[in-house]
GULUMKE-847616 format. One record per residue (C-alpha): x, y negated, z; residue number from 1. Coordinates in pm, whole numbers, plus 50000, padded with zeros to 5 digits. Example, Ala and Ser with C-alpha at 12.3 -4.5 7.8 and 13.67 -1.06 7.14 Angstrom:
% residues 2
<xx:51230, yy:50450, zz:50780, num:1>
<xx:51367, yy:50106, zz:50714, num:2>
This chain:
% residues 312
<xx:37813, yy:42986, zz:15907, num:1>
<xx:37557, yy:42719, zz:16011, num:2>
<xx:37355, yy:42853, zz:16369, num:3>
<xx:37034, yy:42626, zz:16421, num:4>
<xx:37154, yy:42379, zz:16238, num:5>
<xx:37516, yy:42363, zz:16434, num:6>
<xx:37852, yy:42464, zz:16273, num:7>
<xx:38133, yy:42616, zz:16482, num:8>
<xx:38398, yy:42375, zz:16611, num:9>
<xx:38623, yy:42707, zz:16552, num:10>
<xx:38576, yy:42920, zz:16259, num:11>
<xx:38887, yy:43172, zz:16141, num:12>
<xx:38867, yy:43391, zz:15839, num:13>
<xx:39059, yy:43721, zz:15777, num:14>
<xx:39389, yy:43557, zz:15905, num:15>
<xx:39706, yy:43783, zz:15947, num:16>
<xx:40010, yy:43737, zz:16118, num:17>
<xx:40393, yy:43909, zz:16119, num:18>
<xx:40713, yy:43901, zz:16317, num:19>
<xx:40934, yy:44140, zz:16120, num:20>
<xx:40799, yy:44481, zz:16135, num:21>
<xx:40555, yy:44363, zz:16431, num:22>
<xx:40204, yy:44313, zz:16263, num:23>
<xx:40051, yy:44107, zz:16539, num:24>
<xx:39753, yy:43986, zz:16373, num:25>
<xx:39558, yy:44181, zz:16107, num:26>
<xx:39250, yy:44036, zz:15920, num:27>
<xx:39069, yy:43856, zz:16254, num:28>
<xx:38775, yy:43653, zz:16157, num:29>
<xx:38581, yy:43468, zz:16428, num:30>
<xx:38392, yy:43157, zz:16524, num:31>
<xx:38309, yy:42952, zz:16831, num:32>
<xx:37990, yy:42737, zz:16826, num:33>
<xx:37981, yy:42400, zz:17028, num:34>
<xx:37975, yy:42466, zz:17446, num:35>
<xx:38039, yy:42832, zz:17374, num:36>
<xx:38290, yy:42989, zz:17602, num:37>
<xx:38438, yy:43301, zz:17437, num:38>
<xx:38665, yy:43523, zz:17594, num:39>
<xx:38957, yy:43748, zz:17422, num:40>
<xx:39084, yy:44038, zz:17634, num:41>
<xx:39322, yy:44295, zz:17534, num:42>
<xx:39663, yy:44478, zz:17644, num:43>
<xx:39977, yy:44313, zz:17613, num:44>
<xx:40063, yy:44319, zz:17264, num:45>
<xx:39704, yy:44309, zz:17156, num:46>
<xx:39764, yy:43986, zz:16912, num:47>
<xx:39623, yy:43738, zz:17182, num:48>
<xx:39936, yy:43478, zz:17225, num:49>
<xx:39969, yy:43504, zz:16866, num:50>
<xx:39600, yy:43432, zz:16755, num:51>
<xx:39546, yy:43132, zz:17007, num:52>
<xx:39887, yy:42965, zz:16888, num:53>
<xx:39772, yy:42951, zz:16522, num:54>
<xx:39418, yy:42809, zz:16663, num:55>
<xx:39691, yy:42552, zz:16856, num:56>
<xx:39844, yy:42514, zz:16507, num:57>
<xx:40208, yy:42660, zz:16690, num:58>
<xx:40180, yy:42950, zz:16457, num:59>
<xx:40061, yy:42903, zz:16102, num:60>
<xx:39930, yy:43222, zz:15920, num:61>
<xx:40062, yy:43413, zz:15691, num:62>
<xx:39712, yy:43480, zz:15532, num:63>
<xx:39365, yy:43364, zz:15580, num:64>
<xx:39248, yy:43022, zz:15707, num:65>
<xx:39163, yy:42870, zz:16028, num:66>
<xx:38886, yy:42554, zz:16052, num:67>
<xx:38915, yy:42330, zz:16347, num:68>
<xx:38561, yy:42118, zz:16290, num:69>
<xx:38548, yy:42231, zz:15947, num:70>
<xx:38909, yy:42123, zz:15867, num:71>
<xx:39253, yy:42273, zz:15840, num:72>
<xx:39549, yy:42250, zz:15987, num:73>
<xx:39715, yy:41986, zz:15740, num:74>
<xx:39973, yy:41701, zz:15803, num:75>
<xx:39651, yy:41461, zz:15777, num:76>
<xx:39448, yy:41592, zz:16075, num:77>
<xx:39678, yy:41656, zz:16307, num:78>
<xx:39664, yy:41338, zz:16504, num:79>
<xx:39286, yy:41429, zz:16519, num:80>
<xx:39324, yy:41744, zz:16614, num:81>
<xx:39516, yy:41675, zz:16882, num:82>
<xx:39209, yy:41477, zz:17025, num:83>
<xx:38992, yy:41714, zz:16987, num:84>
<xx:39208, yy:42013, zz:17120, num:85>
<xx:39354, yy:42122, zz:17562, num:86>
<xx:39581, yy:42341, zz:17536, num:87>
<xx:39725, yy:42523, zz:17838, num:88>
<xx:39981, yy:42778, zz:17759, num:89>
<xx:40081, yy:43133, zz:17911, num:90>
<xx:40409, yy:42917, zz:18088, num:91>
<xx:40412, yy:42609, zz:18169, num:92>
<xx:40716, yy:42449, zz:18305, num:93>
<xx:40771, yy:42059, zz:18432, num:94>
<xx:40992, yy:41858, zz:18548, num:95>
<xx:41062, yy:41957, zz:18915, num:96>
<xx:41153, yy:41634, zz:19028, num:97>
<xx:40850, yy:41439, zz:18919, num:98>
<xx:40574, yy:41436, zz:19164, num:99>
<xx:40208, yy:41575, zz:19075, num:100>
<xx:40112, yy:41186, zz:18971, num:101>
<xx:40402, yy:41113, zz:18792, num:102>
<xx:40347, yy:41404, zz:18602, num:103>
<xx:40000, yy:41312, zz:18515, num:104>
<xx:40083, yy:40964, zz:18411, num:105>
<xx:40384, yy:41093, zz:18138, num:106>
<xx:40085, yy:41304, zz:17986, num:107>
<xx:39876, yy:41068, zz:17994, num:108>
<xx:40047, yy:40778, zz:17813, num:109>
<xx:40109, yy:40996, zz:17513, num:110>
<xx:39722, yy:40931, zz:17427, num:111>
<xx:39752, yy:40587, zz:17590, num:112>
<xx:39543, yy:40671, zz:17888, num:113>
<xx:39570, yy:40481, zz:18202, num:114>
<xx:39555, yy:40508, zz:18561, num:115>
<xx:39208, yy:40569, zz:18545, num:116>
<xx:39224, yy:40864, zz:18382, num:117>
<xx:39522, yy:41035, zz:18570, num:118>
<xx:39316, yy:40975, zz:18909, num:119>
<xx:39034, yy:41147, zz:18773, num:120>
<xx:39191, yy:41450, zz:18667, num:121>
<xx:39387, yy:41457, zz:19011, num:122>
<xx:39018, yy:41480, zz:19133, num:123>
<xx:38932, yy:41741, zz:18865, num:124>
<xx:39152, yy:41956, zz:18981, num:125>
<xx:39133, yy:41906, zz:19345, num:126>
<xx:39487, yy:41826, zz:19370, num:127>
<xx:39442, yy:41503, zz:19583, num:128>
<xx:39581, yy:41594, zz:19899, num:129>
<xx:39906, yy:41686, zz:19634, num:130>
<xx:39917, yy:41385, zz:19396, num:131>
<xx:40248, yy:41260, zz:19591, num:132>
<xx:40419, yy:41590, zz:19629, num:133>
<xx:40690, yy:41716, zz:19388, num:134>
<xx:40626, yy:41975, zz:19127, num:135>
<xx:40895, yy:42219, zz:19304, num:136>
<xx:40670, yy:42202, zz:19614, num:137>
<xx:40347, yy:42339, zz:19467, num:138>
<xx:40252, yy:42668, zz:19496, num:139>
<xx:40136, yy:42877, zz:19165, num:140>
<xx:39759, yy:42803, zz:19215, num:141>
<xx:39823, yy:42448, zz:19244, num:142>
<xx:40084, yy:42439, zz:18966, num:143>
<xx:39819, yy:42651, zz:18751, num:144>
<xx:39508, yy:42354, zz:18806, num:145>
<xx:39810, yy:42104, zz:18760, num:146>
<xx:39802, yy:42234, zz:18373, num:147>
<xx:39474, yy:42292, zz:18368, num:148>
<xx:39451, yy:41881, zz:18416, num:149>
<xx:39727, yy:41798, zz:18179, num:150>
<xx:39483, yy:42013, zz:17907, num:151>
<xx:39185, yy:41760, zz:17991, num:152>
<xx:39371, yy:41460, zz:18009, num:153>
<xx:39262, yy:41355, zz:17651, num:154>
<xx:38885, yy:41432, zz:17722, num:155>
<xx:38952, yy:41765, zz:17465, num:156>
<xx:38608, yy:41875, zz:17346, num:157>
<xx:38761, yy:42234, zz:17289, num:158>
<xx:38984, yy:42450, zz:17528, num:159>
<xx:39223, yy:42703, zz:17455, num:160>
<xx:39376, yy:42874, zz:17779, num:161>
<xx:39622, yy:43136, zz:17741, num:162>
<xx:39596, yy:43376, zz:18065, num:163>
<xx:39541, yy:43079, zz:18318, num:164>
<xx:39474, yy:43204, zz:18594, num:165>
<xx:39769, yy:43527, zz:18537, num:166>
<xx:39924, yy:43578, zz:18893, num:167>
<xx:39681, yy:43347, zz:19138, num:168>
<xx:39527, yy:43456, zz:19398, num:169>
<xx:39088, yy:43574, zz:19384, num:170>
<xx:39045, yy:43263, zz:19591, num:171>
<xx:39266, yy:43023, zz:19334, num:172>
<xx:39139, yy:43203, zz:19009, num:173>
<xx:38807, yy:43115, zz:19164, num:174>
<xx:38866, yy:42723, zz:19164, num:175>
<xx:38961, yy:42711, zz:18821, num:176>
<xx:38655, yy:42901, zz:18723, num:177>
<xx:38469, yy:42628, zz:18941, num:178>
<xx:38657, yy:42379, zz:18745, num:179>
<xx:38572, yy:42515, zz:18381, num:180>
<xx:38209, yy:42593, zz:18462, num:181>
<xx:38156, yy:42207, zz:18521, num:182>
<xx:38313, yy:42067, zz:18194, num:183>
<xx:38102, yy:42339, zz:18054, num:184>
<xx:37777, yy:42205, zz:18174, num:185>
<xx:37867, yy:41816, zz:18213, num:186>
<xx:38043, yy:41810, zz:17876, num:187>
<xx:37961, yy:42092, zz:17663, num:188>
<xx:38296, yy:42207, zz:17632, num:189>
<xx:38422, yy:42501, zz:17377, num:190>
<xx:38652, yy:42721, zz:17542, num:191>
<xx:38853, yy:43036, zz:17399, num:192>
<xx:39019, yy:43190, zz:17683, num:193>
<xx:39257, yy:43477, zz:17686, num:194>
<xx:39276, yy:43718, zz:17980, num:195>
<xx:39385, yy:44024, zz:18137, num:196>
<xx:39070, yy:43999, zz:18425, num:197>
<xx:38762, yy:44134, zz:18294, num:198>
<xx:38557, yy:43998, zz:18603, num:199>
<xx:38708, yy:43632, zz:18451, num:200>
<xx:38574, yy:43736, zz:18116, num:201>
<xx:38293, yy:43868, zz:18304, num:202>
<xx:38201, yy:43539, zz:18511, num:203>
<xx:38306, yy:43244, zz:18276, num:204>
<xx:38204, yy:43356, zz:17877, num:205>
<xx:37921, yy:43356, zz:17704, num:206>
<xx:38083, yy:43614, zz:17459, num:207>
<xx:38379, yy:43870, zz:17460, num:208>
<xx:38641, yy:43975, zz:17190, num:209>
<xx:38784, yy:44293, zz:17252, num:210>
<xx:39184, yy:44319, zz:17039, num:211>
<xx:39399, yy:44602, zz:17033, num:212>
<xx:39693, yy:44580, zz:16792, num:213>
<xx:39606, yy:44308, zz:16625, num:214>
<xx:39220, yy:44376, zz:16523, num:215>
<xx:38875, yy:44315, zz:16693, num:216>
<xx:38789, yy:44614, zz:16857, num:217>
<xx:38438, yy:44534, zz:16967, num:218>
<xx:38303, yy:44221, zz:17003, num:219>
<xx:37919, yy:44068, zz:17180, num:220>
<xx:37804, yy:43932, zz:17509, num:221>
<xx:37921, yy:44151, zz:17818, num:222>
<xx:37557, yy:44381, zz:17835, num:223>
<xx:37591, yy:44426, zz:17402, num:224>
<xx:37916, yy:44585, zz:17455, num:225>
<xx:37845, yy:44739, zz:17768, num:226>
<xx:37536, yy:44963, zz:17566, num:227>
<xx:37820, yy:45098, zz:17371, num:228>
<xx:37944, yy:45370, zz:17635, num:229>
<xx:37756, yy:45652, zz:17678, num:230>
<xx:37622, yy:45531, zz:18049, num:231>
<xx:37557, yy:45298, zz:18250, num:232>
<xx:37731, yy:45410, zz:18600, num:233>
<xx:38031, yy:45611, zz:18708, num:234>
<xx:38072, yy:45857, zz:18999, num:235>
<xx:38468, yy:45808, zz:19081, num:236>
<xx:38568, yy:46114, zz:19338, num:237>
<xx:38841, yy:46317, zz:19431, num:238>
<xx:38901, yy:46604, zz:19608, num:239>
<xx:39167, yy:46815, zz:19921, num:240>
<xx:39152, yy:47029, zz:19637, num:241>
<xx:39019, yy:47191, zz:19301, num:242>
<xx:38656, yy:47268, zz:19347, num:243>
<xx:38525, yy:47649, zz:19210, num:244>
<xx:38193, yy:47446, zz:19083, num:245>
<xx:38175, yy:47280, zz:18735, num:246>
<xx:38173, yy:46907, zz:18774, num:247>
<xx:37995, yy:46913, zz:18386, num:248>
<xx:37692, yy:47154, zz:18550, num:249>
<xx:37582, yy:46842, zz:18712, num:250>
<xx:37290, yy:46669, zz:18612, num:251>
<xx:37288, yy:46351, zz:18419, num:252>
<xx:37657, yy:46402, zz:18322, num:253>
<xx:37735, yy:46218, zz:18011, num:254>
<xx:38105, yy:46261, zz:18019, num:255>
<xx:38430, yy:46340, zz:18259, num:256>
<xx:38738, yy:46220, zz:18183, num:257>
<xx:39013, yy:46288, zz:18500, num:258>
<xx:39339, yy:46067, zz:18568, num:259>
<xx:39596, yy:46110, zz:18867, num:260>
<xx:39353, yy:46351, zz:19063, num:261>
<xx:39076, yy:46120, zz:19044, num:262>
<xx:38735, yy:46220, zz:18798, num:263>
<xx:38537, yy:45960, zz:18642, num:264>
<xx:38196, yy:46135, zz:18589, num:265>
<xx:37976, yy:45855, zz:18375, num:266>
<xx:37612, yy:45992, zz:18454, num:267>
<xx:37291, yy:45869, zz:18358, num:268>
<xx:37203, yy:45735, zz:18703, num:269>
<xx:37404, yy:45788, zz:18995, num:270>
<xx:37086, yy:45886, zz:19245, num:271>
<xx:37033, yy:46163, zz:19002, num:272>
<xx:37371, yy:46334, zz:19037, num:273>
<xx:37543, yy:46195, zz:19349, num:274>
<xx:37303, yy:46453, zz:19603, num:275>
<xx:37387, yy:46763, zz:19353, num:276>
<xx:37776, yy:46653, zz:19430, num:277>
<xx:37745, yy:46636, zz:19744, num:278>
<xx:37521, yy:46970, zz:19814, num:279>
<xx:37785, yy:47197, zz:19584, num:280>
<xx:38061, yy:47004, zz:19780, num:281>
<xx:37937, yy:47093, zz:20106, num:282>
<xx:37771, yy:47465, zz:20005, num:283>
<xx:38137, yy:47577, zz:19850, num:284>
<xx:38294, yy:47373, zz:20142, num:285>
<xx:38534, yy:47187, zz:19907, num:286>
<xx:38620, yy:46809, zz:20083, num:287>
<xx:38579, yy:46496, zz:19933, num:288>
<xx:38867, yy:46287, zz:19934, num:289>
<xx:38762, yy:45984, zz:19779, num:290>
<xx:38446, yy:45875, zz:19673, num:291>
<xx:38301, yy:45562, zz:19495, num:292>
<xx:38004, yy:45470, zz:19311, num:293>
<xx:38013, yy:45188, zz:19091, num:294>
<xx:37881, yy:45028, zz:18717, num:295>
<xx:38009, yy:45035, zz:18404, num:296>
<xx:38311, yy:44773, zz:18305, num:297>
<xx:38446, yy:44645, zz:18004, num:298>
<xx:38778, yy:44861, zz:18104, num:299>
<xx:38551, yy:45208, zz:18094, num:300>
<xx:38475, yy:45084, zz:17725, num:301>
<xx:38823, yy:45003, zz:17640, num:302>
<xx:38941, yy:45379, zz:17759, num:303>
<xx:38653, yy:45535, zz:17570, num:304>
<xx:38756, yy:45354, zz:17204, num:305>
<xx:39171, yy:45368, zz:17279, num:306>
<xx:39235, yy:45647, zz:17602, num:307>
<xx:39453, yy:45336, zz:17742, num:308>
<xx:39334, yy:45042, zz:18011, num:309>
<xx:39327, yy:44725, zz:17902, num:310>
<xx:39596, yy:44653, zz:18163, num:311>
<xx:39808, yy:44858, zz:17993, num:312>
């Protein structure tokens, strides 16, 4: 498919994939246009690992094809592809006795970069106060932008990041967003990034792919799937104990669903319902235990197609 006159630098067609008995992928078909950042969340076991390493050419398919710039993976394009193509994976391990530097420049002479390049990706990825220290003296975050920069050392024009930023810190998830957001405006970068944070999917992509056991669930930008659940805000509350009032009597309810002793009431607007709560809680002196009023996320959707969080 041709948009505006621009093909997608990733298109895959009804491709399947088996382990044994494990059907991991089943009949995915997607594209990613030029600069597009598109994110693919899911539980574990959702297919993710396995669809992004037939992308990277790691896995090949068992059915259906896969077009990197209109080509396939053959013997003949690989060498090109691996131009084109940063990969970071879910682990990444180095060599603990090479410092940050060193590290870069081993990376970087298998494209036959230089010096030059390795000291701009140090500055990439903010790792300058680091590019002497030793890999086993890094902490996660810095070990996690240390892959990020081994993934743009060949100037990729498309990014595939499995779970990135998995275990860092809000404050070291953030830099690598900061990080991705500028190749995606100063080079017009493709990225496909998988992820277990919705408020990463949430921040960086253009568009989201939801997976669960190996097909697309839903897929659109965050307010297109968002339109799918029946509301648009959730009540969250708990109480010392039962109340004797119906939580469904109150207005603007479009559905209740309970879990641990805590209701999720997803209402039309919360300043519609959240005074009725309140007045029945205080009038049949039942105490609230914990209250919290909040929008819709992509997790609420997630629940309302499967019963299960996308954490699961």
């Amino acid at each position: 498919m041709v948009k505006n006159g621009v093909s997608p630098v990733i298109r895959v067609n009804e491709v399947y994939k088996s382990f044994r008995n494990v059907h991991a992928v089943r009949g995915i078909s997607l594209e990613i246009m030029p600069g597009e950042f598109v994110a693919v969340l899911g539980p574990n076991g959702a297919g993710k690992t396995t669809l992004v390493e037939m992308i990277q050419g790691i896995q090949k398919p068992d059915r259906g094809e896969i077009l990197i710039k209109g080509k396939p993976w053959k013997k003949e394009h690989h060498a090109e592809f691996n131009r084109l193509l940063g990969i970071s994976l879910q682990e990444t391990w180095f060599i603990e006795k090479l410092t940050v530097k060193e590290t870069l420049v081993l990376f970087a002479s298998f494209y036959k970069l230089g010096e030059r390049r390795v000291n701009e990706i140090i500055k990439l990825v903010h790792l300058e106060d680091k590019h002497k220290a030793y890999i086993k003296n890094l902490s996660g975050g810095q070990k996690q932008r240390l892959a990020l920069g081994i993934s743009l050392i060949n100037y990729p024009e498309i990014l595939l990041l499995d779970e990135p930023t998995t275990g860092l810190d809000p404050t070291a998830r953030r830099d690598i967003w900061k990080i991705l957001l500028t190749l995606k405006k100063e080079r017009n970068t493709s990225l496909i990034l998988t992820t277990h944070y919705m408020e990463e999917a949430e921040h960086l992509c253009d568009r989201i792919i939801i997976l669960d056991y190996g097909k697309i669930l839903a897929r659109g930008t965050l307010d297109e799937l968002l339109k799918q659940c029946n509301s648009n805000e959730i009540i969250e509350v708990s109480f010392e104990e039962n109340p004797d009032f119906s939580l469904r009597n109150l207005p603007g309810i479009q559905k209740i669903r309970s879990e641990d002793g805590l209701n999720y009431l997803e209402v039309e607007r919360i300043t519609n319902t959240l005074p009725i709560l309140m007045k029945k809680s205080t009038e049949h002196n039942v105490k609230i235990k914990t209250l919290e009023c909040r929008k819709v996320t992509l997790d609420d959707l997630f629940i309302s197609m499967t019963g299960r969080h996308l954490k699961d």
